[in-house]
Chimera marker file (.cmm) of the C-alpha trace (Angstrom):
<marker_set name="trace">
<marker id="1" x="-13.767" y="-14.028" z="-5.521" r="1" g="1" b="0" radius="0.5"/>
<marker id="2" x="-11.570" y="-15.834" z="-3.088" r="1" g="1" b="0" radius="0.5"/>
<marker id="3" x="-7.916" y="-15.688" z="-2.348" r="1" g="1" b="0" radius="0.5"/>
<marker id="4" x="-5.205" y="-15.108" z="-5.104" r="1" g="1" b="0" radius="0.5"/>
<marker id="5" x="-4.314" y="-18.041" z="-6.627" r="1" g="1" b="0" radius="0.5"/>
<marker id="6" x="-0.595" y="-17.131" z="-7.883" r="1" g="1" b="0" radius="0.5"/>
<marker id="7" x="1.987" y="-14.635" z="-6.639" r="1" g="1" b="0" radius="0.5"/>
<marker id="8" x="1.580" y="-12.289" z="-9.260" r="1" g="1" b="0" radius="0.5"/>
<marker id="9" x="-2.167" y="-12.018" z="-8.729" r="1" g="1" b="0" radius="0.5"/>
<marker id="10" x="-1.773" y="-11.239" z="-4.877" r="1" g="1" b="0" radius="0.5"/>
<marker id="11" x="0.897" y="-8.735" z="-5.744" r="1" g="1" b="0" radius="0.5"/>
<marker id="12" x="-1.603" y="-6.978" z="-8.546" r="1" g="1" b="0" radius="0.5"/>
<marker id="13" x="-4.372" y="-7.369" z="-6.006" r="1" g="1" b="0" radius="0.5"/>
<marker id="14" x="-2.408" y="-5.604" z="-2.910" r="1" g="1" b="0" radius="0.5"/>
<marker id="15" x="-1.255" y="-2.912" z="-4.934" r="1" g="1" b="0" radius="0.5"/>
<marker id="16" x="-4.728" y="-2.250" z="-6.408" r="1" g="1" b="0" radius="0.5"/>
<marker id="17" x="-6.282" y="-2.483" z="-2.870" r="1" g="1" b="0" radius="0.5"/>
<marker id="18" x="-3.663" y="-0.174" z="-1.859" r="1" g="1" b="0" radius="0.5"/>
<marker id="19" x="-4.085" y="2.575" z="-4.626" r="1" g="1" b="0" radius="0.5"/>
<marker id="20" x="-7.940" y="2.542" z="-4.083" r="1" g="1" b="0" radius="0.5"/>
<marker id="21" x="-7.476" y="3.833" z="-0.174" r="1" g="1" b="0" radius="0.5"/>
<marker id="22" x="-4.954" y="6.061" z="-1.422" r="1" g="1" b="0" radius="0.5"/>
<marker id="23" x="-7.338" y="7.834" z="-3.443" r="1" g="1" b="0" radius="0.5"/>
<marker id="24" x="-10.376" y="6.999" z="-0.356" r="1" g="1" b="0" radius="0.5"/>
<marker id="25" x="-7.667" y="8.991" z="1.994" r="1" g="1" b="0" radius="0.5"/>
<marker id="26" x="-7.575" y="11.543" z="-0.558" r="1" g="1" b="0" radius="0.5"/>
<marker id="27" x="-3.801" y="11.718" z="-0.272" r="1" g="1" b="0" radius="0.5"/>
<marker id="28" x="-1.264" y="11.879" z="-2.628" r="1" g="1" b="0" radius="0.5"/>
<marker id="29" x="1.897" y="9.657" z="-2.491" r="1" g="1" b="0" radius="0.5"/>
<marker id="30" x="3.823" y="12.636" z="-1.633" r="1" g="1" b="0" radius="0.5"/>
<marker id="31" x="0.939" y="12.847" z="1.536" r="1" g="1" b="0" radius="0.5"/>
<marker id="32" x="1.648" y="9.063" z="1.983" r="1" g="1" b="0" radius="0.5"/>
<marker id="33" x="5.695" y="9.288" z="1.482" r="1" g="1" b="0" radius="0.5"/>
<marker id="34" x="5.589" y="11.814" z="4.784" r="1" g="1" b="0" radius="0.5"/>
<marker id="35" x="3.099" y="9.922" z="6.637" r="1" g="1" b="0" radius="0.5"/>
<marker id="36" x="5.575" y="6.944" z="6.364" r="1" g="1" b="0" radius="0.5"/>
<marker id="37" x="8.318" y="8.351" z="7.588" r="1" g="1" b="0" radius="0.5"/>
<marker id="38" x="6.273" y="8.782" z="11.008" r="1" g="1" b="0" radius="0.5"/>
<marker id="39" x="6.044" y="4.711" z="10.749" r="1" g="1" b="0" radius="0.5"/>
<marker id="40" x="9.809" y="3.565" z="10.287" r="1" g="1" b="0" radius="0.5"/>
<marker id="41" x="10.113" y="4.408" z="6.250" r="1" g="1" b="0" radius="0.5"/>
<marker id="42" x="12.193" y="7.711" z="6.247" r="1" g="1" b="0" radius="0.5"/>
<marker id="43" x="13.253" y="6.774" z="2.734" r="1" g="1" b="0" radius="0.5"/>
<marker id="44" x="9.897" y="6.579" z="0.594" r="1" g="1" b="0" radius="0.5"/>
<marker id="45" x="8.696" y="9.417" z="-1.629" r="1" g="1" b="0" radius="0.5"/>
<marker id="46" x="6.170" y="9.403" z="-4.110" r="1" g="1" b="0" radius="0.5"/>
<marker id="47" x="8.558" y="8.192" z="-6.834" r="1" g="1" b="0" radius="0.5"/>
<marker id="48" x="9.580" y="4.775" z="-4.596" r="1" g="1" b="0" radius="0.5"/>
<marker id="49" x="5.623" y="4.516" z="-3.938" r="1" g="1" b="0" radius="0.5"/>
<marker id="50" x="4.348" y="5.081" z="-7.431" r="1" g="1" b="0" radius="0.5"/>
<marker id="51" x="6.867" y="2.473" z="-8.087" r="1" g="1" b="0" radius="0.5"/>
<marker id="52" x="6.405" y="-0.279" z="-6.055" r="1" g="1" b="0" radius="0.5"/>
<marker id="53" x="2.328" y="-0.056" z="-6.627" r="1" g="1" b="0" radius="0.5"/>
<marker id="54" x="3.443" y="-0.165" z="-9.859" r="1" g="1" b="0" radius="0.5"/>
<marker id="55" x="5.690" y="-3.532" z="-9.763" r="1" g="1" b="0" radius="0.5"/>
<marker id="56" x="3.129" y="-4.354" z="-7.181" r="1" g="1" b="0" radius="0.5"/>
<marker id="57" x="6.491" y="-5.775" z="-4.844" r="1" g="1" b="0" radius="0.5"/>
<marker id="58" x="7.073" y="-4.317" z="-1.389" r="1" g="1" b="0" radius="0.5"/>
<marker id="59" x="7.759" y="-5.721" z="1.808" r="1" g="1" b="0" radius="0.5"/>
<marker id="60" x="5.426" y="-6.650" z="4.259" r="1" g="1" b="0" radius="0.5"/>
<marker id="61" x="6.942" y="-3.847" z="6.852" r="1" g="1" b="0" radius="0.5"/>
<marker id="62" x="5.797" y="-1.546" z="3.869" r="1" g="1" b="0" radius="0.5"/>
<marker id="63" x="2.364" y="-2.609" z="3.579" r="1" g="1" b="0" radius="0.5"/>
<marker id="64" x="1.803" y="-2.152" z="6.875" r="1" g="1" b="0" radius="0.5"/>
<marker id="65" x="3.106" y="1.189" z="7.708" r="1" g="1" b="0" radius="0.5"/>
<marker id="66" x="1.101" y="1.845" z="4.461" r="1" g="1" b="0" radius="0.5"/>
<marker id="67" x="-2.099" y="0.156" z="6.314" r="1" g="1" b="0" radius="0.5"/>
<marker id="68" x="-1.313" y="2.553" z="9.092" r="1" g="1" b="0" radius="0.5"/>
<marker id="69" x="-0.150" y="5.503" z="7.152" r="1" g="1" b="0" radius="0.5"/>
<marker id="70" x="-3.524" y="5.630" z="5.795" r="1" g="1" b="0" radius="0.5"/>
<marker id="71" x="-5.424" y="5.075" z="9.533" r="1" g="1" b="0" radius="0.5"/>
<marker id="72" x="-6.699" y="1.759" z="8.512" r="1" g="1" b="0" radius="0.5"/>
<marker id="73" x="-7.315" y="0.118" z="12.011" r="1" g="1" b="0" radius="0.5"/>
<marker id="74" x="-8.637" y="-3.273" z="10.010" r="1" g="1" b="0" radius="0.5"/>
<marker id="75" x="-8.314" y="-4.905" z="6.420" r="1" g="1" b="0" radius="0.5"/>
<marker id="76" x="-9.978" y="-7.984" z="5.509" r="1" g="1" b="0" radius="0.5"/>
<marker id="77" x="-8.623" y="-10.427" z="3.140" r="1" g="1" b="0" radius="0.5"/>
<marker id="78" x="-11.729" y="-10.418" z="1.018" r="1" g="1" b="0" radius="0.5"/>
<marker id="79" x="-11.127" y="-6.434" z="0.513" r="1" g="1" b="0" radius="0.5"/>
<marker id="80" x="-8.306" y="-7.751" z="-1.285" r="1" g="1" b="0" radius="0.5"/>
<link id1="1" id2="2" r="1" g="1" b="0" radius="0.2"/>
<link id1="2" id2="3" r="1" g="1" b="0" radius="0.2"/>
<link id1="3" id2="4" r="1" g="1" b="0" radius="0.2"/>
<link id1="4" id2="5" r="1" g="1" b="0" radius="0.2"/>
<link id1="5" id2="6" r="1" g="1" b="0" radius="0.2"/>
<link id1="6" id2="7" r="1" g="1" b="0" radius="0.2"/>
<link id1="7" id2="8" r="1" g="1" b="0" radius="0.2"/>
<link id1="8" id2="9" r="1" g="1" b="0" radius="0.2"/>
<link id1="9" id2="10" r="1" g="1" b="0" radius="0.2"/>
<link id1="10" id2="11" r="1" g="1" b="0" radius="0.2"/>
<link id1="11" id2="12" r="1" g="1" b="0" radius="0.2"/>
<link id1="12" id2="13" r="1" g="1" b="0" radius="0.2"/>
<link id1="13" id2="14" r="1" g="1" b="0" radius="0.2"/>
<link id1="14" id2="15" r="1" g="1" b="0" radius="0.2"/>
<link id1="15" id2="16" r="1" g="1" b="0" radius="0.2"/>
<link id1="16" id2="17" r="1" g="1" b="0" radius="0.2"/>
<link id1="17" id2="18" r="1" g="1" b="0" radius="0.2"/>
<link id1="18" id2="19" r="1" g="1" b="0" radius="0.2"/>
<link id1="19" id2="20" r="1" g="1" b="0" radius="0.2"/>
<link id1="20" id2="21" r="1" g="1" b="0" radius="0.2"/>
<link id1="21" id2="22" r="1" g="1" b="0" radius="0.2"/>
<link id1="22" id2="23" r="1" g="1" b="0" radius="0.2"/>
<link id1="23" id2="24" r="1" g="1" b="0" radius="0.2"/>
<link id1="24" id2="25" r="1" g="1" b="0" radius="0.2"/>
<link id1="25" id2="26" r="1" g="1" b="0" radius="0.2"/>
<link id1="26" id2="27" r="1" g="1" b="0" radius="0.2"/>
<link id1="27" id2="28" r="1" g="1" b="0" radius="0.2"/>
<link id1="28" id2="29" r="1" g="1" b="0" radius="0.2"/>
<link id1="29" id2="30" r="1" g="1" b="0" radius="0.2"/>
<link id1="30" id2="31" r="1" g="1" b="0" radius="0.2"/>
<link id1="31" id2="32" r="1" g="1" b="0" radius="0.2"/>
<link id1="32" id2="33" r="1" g="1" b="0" radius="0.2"/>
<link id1="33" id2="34" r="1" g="1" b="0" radius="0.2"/>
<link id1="34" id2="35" r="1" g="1" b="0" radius="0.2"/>
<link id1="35" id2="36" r="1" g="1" b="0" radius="0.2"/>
<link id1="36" id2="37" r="1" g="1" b="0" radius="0.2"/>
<link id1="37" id2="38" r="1" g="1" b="0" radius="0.2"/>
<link id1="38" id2="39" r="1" g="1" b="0" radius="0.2"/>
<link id1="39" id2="40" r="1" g="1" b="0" radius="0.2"/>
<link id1="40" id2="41" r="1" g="1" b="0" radius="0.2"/>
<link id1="41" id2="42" r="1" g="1" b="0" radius="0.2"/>
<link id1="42" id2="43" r="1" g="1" b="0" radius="0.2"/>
<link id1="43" id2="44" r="1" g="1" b="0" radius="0.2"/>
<link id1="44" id2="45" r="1" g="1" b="0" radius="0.2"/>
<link id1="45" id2="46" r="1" g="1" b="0" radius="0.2"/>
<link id1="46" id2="47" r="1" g="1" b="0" radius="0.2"/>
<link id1="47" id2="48" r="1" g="1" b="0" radius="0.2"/>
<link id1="48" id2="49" r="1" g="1" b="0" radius="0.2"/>
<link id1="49" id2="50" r="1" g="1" b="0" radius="0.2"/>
<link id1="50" id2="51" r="1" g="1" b="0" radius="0.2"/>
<link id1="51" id2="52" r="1" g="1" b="0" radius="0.2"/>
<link id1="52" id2="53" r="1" g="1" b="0" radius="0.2"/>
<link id1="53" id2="54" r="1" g="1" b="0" radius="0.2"/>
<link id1="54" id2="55" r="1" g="1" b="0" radius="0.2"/>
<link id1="55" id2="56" r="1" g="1" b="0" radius="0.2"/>
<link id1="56" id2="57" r="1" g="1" b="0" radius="0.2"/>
<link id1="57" id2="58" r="1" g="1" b="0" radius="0.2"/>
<link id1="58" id2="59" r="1" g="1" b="0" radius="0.2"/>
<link id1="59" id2="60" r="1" g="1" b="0" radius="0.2"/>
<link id1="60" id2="61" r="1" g="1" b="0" radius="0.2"/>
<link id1="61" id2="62" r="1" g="1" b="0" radius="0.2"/>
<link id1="62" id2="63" r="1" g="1" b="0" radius="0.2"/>
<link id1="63" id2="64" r="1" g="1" b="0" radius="0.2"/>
<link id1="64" id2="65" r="1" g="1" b="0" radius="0.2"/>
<link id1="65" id2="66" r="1" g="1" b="0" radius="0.2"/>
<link id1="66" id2="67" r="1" g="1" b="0" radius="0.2"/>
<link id1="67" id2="68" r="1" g="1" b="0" radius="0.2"/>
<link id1="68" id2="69" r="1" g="1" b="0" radius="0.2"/>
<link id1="69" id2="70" r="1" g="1" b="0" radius="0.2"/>
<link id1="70" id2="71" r="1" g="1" b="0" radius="0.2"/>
<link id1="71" id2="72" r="1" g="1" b="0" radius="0.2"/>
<link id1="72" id2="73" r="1" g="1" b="0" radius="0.2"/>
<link id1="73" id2="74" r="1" g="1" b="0" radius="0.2"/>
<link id1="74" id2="75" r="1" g="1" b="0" radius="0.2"/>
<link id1="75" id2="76" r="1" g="1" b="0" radius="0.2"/>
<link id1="76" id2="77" r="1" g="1" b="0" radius="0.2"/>
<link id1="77" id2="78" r="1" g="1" b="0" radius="0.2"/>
<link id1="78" id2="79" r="1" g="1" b="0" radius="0.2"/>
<link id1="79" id2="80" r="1" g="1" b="0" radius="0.2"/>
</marker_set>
C-alpha cells in the first residue's frame, strides 16, 4: 500500500488504525478515556475520543498515550 500520500489520508489512516485496536483491546472509549488519564491526558472522555477519531486530528502526545493506553509495545508504519 505504502505511505499516505496527503495529510488527510494519514489522518483517515491513523484514526482507522486506531479504532481497529480499540475494538482488538476490546475497550470502549470510556475504557480508553481512563486509561489515558494514567498517561498525561486527564481531560479525554469518550466524547473528545469519538471525536478526534472522527476528525481524524490529534496530537502526536495523543497518539501515543493512545499507543500505550492500549499496551501496544510496537506499531509499524505499514499497519497503518
Amino acid at each position: 500500500m505504502g505511505f499516505a500520500k496527503s495529510e488527510a489520508e494519514i489522518a483517515e489512516r491513523v484514526a482507522a488504525f486506531l479504532k481497529a485496536e480499540i475494538v482488538a483491546a476490546e475497550m470502549t472509549y470510556a475504557d480508553l478515556a481512563r486509561e489515558l488519564r494514567k498517561h498525561g491526558h486527564p481531560k479525554e472522555s469518550a466524547e473528545t475520543i469519538k471525536q478526534k477519531l472522527k476528525r481524524g486530528t490529534f496530537s502526536a502526545t495523543f497518539l501515543l498515550a493512545t499507543v500505550a493506553a492500549l499496551g501496544l509495545e510496537h506499531v509499524a508504519l505499514e499497519d497503518i
